[in-house]
C-alpha atoms as one frame of an Amber mdcrd trajectory, in Angstrom:
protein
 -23.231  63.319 -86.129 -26.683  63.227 -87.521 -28.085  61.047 -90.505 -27.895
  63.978 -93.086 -23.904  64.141 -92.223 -23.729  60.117 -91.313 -24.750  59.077
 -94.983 -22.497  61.165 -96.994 -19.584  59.899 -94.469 -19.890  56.122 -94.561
 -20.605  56.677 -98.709 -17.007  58.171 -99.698 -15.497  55.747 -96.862 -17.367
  52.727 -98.794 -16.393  54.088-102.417 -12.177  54.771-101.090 -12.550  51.297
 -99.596 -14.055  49.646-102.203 -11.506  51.172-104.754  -8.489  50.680-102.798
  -8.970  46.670-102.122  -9.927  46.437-106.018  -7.496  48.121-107.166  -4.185
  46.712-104.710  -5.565  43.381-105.178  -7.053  42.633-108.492  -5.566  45.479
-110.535  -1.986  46.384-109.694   0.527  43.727-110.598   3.472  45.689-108.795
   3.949  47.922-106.123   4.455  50.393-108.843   1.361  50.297-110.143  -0.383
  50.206-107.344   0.936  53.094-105.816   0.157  55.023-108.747  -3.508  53.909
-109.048  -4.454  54.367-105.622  -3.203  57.646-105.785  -5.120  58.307-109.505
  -8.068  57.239-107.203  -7.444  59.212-104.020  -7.268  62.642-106.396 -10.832
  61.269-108.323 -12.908  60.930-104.872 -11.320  64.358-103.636 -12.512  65.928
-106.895 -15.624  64.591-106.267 -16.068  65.111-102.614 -14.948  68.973-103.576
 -17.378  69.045-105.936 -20.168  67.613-104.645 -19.649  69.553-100.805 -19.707
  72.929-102.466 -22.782  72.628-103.224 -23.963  71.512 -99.871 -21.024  73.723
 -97.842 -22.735  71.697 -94.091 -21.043  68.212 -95.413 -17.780  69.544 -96.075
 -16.673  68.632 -92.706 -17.605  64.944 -92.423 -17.087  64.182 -96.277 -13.620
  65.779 -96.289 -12.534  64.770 -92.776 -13.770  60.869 -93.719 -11.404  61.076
 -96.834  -8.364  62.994 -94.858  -8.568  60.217 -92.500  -8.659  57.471 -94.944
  -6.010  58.895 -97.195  -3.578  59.658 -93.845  -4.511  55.655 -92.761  -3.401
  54.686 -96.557   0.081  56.476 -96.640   0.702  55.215 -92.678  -0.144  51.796
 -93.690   1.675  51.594 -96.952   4.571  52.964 -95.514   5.080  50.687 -92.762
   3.822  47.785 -94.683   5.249  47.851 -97.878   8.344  50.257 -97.546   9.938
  49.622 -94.165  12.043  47.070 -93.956  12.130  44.499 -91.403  16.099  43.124
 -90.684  16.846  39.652 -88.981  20.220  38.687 -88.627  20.018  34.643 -87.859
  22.966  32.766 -87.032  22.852  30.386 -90.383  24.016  27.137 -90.835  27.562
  27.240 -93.100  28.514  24.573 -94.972  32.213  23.499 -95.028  32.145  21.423
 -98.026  29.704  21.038-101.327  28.733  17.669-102.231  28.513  15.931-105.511
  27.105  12.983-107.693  25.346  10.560-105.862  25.405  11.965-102.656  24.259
  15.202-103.716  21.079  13.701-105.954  19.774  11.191-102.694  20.304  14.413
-100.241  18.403  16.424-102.426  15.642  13.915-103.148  15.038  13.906 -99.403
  12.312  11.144 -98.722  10.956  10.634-101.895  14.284   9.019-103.477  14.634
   5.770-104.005  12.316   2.726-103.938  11.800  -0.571-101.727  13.783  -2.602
-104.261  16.704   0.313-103.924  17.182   0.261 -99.957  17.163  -3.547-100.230
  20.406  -3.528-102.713  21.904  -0.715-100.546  21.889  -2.766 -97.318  24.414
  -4.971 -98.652  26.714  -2.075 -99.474  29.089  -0.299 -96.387  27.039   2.719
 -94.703  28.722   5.739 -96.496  31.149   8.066 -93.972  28.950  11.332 -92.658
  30.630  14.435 -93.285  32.292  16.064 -90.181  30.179  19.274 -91.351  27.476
  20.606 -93.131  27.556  20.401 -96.677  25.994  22.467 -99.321  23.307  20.526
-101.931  22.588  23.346-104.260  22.797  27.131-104.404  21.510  30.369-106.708
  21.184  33.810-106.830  18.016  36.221-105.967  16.863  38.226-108.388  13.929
  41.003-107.689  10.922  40.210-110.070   8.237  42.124-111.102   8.796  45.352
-110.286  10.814  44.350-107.574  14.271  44.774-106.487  16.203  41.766-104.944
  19.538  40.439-104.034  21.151  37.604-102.178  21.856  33.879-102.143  19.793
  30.528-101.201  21.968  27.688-100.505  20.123  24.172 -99.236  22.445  22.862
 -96.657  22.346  19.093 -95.508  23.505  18.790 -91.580  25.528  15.889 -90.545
  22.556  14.327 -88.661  20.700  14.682 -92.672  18.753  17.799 -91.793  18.416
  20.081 -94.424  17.916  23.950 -93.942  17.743  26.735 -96.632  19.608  29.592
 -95.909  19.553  33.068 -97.104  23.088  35.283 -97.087  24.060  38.832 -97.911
  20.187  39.116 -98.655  18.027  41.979 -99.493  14.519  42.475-101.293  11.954
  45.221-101.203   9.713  44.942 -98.342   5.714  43.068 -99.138   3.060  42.018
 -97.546   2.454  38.910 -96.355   5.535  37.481 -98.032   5.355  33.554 -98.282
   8.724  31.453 -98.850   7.648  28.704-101.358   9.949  26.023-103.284   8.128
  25.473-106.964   9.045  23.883-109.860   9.576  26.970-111.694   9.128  31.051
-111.681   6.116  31.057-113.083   3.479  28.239-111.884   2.627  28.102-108.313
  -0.419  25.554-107.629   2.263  22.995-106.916   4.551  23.819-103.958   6.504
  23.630-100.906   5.357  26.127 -98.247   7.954  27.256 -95.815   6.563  29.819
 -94.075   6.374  33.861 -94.201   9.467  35.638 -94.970  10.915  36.063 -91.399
  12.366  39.761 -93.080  13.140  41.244 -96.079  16.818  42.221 -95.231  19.397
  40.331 -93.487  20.354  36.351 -92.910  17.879  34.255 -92.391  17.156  30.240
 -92.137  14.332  27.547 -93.111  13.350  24.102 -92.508  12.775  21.852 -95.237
  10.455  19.248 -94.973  12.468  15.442 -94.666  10.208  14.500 -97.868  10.485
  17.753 -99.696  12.269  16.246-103.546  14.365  19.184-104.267  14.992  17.687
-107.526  11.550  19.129-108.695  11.374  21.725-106.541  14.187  23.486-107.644
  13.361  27.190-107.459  12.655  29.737-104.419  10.308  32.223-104.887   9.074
  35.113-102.097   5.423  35.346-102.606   3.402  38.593-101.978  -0.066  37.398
-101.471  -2.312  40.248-101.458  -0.927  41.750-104.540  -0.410  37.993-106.280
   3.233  39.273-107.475   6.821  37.615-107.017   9.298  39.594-105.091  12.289
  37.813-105.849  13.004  34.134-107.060  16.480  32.314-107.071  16.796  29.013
-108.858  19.035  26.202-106.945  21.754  24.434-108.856
């Protein structure tokens, strides 16, 4: 391909580019929207290229085969990002009992509970029988969020040895991209958190490790995080 084709080429493949990561990650707030700007976009440049290659019929070929290849890339990489869904099917820890009062609030506070002065008092009191099984801590429901469908329940389960794992059961979200696990202190603000990982699949049960110093008494809500579109794809708050 010579220059005279070359530049015309690499100029839509810049301006779909450009457009594309602007509008996915800056502009759209859901899926939604996103799918319906790109495509507002994809029917502008193909005006445009039209346009602009009638006029000069010897660049129809590499301006329109650029933007055919970009726009089939798109659609292959949206779908199988962001509308395929990926299903796990972990074998979860179950709790057999839920705990309560005191128990339940020092399980929950992890690490962070108590003070020096506390541990001191509670070494002249009798060590506390372990459960024979896993107990629940705290549980809630999933519900999709913006734009978003989701479904499913997070329980935080406390082992006998005092591990504590957050499951998800009968679970199922919309598929995203780059979906991060986080524990917050609410649905809306994010800069202080627990990260657990990526979202091991959007459909199906799955498990997590919680950090031994993680205080689940302020981080007391679960929210999947898509991070190139900076959009919630389901929360569940723990109670």
């Amino acid at each position: 391909m010579n220059r005279e084709r070359l530049v015309p080429a690499l100029v839509i493949a810049t301006t779909l580019g450009i457009g594309l990561l602007v509008l996915q990650r800056w502009v759209a707030e859901t899926r939604t929207a996103a799918i319906v700007l790109v495509s507002i976009w994809f029917v502008l440049i193909g005006i445009a290229a039209l346009v602009a290659t009638s006029r000069r019929p010897g660049l129809r070929a590499p301006v329109l085969g650029t933007y055919l290849a970009i726009l089939i890339g798109t659609v292959a990489i949206g779908y199988w990002t962001g509308f395929r869904d990926t299903e796990v099917d972990e074998d979860v820890v179950v709790a057999a009992a839920e705990a309560n009062g005191e128990e339940r609030d020092a399980a929950l506070a992890g690490g962070s509970g108590g003070s020096e002065t506390d541990n001191s008092a509670k070494e002249d009191k009798p060590e506390p029988e372990k459960p024979a099984g896993p107990v629940s801590l705290a549980s809630g429901q999933f519900t999709g969020e913006d734009g978003h469908a989701g479904s499913g329940t997070a329980t935080v389960v406390k082992e006998p040895g005092g591990e504590r794992t957050l499951t998800f059961t009968d679970f199922d979200v919309d598929p995203g991209v780059e979906v991060e696990v986080w524990l917050t202190q609410n649905e809306t603000s994010f800069d202080d958190r627990v990260e657990l990982g990526g979202l091991k699949g959007n459909v199906g049960d799955q498990q997590y490790e919680l950090p031994d110093d993680a205080d689940l008494t302020r981080y007391d809500t679960v929210v999947l995080y898509c991070t190139p579109f900076t959009v919630r794809i389901a929360v569940a708050s723990l109670s």
